[in-house]
N, C-alpha and C positions, 0 to 999 in steps of 0.2 A: 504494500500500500504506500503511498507517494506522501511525501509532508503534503501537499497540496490539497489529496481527498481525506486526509485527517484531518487540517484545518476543518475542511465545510462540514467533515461528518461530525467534527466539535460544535462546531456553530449554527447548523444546519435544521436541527434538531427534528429531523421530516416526520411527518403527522401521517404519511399515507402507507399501508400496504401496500409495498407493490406490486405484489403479485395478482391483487384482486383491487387496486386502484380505490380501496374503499377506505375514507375518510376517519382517522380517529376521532372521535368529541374530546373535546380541549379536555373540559373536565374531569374525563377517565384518568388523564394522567395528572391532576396536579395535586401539587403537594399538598397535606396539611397542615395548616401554620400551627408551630406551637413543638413540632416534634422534629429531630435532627432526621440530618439528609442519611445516616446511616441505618438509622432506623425506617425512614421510608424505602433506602435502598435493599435494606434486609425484606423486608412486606411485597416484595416486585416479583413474580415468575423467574424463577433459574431459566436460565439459555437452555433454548430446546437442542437435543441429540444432532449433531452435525452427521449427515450421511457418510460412511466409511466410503473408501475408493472401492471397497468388494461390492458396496450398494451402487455406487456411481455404475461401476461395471453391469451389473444387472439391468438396472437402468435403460442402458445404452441398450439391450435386446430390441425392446419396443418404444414405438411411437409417445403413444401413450404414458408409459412408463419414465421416458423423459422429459417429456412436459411436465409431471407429476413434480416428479423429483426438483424441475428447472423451479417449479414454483412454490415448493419446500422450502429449495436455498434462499431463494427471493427473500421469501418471509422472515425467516431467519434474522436477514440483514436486517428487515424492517422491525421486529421485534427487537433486536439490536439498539437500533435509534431511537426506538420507544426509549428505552432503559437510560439512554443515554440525556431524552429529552426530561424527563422524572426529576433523573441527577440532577442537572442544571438548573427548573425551577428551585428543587429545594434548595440548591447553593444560593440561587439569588435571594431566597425568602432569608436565608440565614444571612448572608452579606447584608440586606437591606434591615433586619434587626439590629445586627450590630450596629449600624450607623445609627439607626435608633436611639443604641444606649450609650453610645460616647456623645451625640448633642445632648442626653438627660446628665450625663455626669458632665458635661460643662456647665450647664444650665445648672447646677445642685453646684459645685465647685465654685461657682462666679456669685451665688448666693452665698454660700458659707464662708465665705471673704467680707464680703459685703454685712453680713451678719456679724462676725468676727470685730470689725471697725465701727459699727456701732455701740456694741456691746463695748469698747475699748475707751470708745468718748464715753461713754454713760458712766462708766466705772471715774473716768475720771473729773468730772461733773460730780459723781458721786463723794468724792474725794476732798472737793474744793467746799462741798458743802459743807461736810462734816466738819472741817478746819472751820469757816465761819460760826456753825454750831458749839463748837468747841470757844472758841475764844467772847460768844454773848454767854456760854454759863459761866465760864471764868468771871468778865463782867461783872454779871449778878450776883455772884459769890462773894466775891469780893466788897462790894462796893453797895451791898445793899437792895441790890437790882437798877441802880442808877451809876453813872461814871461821876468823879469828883465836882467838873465842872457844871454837871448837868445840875448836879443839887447847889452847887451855887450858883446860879440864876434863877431855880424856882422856888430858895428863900427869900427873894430881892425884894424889896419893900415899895420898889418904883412902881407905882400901878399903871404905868405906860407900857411896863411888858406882861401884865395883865392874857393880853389874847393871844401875845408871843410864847408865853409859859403852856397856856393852853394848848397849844397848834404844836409846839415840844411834844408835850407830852401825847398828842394823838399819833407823830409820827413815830415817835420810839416806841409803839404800841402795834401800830404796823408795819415797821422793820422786824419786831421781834417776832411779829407772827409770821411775815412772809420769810424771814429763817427758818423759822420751823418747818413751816409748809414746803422751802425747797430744800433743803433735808428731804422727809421722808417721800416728796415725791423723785429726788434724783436717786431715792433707794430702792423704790419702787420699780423705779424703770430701769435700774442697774440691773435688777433681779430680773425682770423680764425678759429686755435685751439679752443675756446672759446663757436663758434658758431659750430663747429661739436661736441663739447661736449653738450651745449642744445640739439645739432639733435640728441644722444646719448642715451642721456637722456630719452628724450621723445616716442625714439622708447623700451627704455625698459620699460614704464611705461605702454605705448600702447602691448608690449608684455603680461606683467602684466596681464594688463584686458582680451585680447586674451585667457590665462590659467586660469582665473577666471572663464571665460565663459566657456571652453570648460569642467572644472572640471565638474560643473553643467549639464553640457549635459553630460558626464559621469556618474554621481551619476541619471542622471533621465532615462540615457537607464538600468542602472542597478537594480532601482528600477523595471522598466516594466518587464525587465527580471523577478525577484523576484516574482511580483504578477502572470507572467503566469506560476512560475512554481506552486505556493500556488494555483492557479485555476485548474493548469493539477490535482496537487493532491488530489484536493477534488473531482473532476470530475473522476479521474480513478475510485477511490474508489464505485463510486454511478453505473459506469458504467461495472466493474468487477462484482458486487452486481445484475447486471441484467443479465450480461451474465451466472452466476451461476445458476439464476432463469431459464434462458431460455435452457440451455443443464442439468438440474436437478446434476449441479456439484457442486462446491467449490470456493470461493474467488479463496486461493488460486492455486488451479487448469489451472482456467481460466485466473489469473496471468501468470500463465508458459506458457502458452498457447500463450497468446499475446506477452509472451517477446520473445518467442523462433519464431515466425511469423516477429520476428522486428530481428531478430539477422540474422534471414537467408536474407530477404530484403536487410541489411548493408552490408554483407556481400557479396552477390552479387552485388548490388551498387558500392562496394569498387572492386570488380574482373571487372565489366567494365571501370572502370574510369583506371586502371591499364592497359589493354590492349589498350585503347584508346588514351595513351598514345603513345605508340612506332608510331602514326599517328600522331600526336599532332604536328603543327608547331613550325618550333624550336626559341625559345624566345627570343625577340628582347630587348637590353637593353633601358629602356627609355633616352630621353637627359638629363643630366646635374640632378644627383643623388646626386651629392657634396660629392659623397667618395671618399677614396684612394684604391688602392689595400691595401690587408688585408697584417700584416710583418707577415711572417714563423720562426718559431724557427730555422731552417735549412737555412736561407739564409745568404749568407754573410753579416756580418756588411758592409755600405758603405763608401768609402773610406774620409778619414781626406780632410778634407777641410781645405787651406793656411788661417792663422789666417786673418782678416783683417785688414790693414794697420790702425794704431793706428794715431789720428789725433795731430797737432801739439802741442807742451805742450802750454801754455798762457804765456803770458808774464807776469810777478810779477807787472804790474804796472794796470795789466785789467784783475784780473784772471775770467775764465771762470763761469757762474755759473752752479752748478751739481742738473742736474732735481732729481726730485724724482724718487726712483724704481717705475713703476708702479704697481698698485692694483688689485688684483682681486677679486670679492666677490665671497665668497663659492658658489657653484652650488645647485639648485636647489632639497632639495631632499626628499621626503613624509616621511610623521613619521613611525617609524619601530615600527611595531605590535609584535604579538605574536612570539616565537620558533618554528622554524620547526619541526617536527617530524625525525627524522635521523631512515632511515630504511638498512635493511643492499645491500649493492651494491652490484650488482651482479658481476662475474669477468669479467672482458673484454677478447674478444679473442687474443688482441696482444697486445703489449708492444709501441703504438706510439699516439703523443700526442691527436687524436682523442680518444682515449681512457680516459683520463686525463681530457677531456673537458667535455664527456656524464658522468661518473662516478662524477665529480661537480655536471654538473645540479641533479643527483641524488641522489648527499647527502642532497637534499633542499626537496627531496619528502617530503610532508604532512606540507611546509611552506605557510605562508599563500602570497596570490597576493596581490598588493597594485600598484595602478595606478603611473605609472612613477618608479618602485620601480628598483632599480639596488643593490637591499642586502646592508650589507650581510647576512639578514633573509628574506626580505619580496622583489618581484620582480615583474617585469608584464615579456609578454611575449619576449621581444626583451632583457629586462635588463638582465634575467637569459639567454640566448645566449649569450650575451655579457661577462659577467662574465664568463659562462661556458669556454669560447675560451680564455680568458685573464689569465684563470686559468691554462692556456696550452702553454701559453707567445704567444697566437696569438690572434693580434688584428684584430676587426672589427668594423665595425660602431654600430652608438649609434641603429635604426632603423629597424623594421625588414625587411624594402623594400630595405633598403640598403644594408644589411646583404643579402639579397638573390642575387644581385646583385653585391657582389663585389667580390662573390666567384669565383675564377677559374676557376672551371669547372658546369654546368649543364648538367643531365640528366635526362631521360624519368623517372618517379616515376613506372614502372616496372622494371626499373634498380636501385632503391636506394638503398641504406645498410647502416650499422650503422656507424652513428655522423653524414650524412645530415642533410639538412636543408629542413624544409616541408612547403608551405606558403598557406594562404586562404584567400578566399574571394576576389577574382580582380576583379578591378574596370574596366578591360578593358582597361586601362592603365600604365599595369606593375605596381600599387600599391595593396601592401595586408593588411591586418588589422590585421594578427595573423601569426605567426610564430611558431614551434614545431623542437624539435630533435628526428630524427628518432633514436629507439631502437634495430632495428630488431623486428622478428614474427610480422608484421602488428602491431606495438606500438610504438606510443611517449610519449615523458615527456615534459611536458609544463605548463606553466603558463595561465591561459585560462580565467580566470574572479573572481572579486573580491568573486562572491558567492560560491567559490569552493578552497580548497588549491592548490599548485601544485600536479601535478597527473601523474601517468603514464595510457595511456589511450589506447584503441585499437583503430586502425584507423579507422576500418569499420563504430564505435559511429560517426566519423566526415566526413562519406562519403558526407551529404549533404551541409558541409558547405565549397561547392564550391570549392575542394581542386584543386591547380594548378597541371599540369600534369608535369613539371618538381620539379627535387628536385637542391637544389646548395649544393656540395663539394669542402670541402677546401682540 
């Protein structure tokens, strides 16, 4: 088998029988979220018995008998790609998890920082209080509950200071109370702060282990992926080898044979799903996705907002005390691999920032994917979207279910065109596990799994892996 029909049998992922040209339902094969790729790849049909060369011999007696056989092996192959297409979605549900839990442990990690510093000002507010607390009991201890000079002005016999004595004595009655009062409310809210920063804490430690785990199930759907393609390849080969024996042809002959049987399948697979769109119910946003709309280079800046009223300066005798800035820790972000390949860009047909965004993602062709990766060499599939649009001063979310989601407009994927958004594998709940930029001629450019660089690929290789009938444009 050729590096070249291992690529497409990696990417290909064909949905059809060939032997009997009969369509798989997307559904049959996909994964369920929630359980690793080895565990769905343990649940799949063992590889049926491969015909010995004494059956091939047989075989070859009759007509019949070789036809039979011819469309045994067929099958085979296409049970094959089934196993093969299984592996794949579940690696992308698990790849598209993980990126899941490293933006919730940033998101947890950039709160417990944040948590952290105000808890740190509070304490020291708390601090400042007590010292003032401390030095009005000394005060009072001391002196009576008045300072020396206070009792000498309000024995004074002048009755000019009459209203003066008075107006004295209301304010050291309300300093002494608003001491008290900020005391035990900077203690109050020391203790608070304190305690939302342990809950802070703890939920980014718990996020922590969340993305520990989910790496793990990552790396182990990616391994299963890995051994079915090293099994598809050893099995073509043994299985090409008989087909040559049984039509008295050529490896590879019989190579062309089956691929060009798999390219017509896809290719057809891909013209229904395209018309079966413009019937496709039109897509409901799910609830509460936690995006924003996406900002457009072309919109108005929004308008200045009135500064906010600055609070009062302190008085030189209690100055205020100044929290700390708050902290944030660096985000989350996988080790950057090798260089991409820079291949040259094709031209775009117009001059507007959808053009700026596909032309990005495709100066990354031939870099390598990395789980959680957002460049700027190594990506998975929502980070290089993400960058690509950022690249084009428009933002969108980190995600690629929110990315499809926060776009503008959706339509029928027999109506997309170039720089949509193309998404796979729904869970039936408006969640997808892979995300692509359409190219035009039936092709995207995508990030697609760690055993593959980024790629530009035809679409019809991905008719089976469940593609949505709508696309979203920005």
């Amino acid at each position: 088998m050729s590096k070249r029909l291992l690529v497409r049998g990696t990417t290909a992922l064909a949905c059809a029988a060939v032997a009997s040209s009969a369509f798989i339902a997307p559904a049959a094969a996909a994964p369920h979220f929630g359980t690793t790729a080895a565990q769905q790849f343990s649940l799949r049909p063992s590889s049926p018995a491969i015909p010995s060369q004494e059956d091939i011999a047989k075989a070859k007696e009759s007509e019949a008998a070789t036809a039979a056989t011819s469309a045994e092996l067929d099958a085979i192959i296409a049970s094959a790609n089934d196993r093969l297409q299984a592996a794949t979605m579940a690696s992308m549900g698990a790849n598209d998890n993980y990126t899941q839990a490293l933006v919730e442990l940033e998101q947890r990690q950039a709160e417990a920082g944040t948590s952290k510093a105000k808890a740190a000002a509070a304490a020291a507010a708390q601090k400042q209080a007590k010292a003032q607390l401390g030095q009005l009991a000394g005060s009072l201890y001391k002196n009576g509950g008045l300072d020396l000079s206070v009792q000498g002005l309000l024995t004074s016999t002048d009755a000019d200071n009459a209203l003066y004595q008075a107006s004295t004595l209301m304010a050291l009655g309300n300093n002494r109370a608003h001491t008290f009062d900020t005391a035990e409310s900077a203690a109050a809210t020391s203790a608070a702060l304190e305690a939302q920063a342990t809950e802070a804490s703890g939920a980014a430690t718990e996020a922590a282990k969340t993305a520990e785990a989910s790496r793990a199930r990552a790396q182990a759907a990616t391994d299963a992926q890995a051994a079915v393609v090293a099994e598809n390849q050893a099995q073509r080969g043994v299985l090409l080898d008989r087909l040559a024996a049984l039509h008295n042809t050529t490896v590879a002959l019989e190579g062309a044979r089956v691929e060009e049987l798999q390219r017509k399948a896809q290719e057809e697979a891909l013209k229904q799903q395209l018309e079966a769109s413009n019937n496709a119910p039109a897509p409901v946003r799910p609830p509460a996705t936690g995006t924003t709309p996406p900002v457009r280079p072309a919109d108005p800046a929004p308008a200045p907002q009135p500064p906010a009223p600055k609070p009062p300066a302190p008085k030189p005798s209690s100055p205020a005390p100044k929290p700390p800035a708050p902290t944030t820790p660096p985000p989350v972000k996988p080790p950057v691999t090798t260089p991409p390949v820079q291949p040259p860009v094709t031209p775009p047909p117009s001059g507007n920032y959808i053009n700026v965004m596909v032309n990005y993602a495709m100066s990354k062709v031939g870099g390598p994917y990395q789980w959680g990766g957002t460049g700027p060499v190594a990506f998975d599939c929502s980070g290089l979207v993400l960058k690509a649009f950022a690249a084009a001063g428009v933002a969108v979310p980190r995600q690629g279910t929110d990315q499809f989601w926060a776009a503008p407009q959706r339509v029928p994927i027999s109506q997309m065109r170039y720089g949509d958004l193309l998404v796979f594998n729904d869970n039936g709940r408006g969640q997808f596990t892979h995300i692509a930029i359409y190219i035009g001629n039936n092709q995207v450019v995508q990030a697609l799994n760690p055993e593959q660089p980024i790629q530009v690929t035809p679409l019809s290789w991905m008719s089976g892996m469940q593609l949505y009938p709508y696309a979203a444009r920005y």
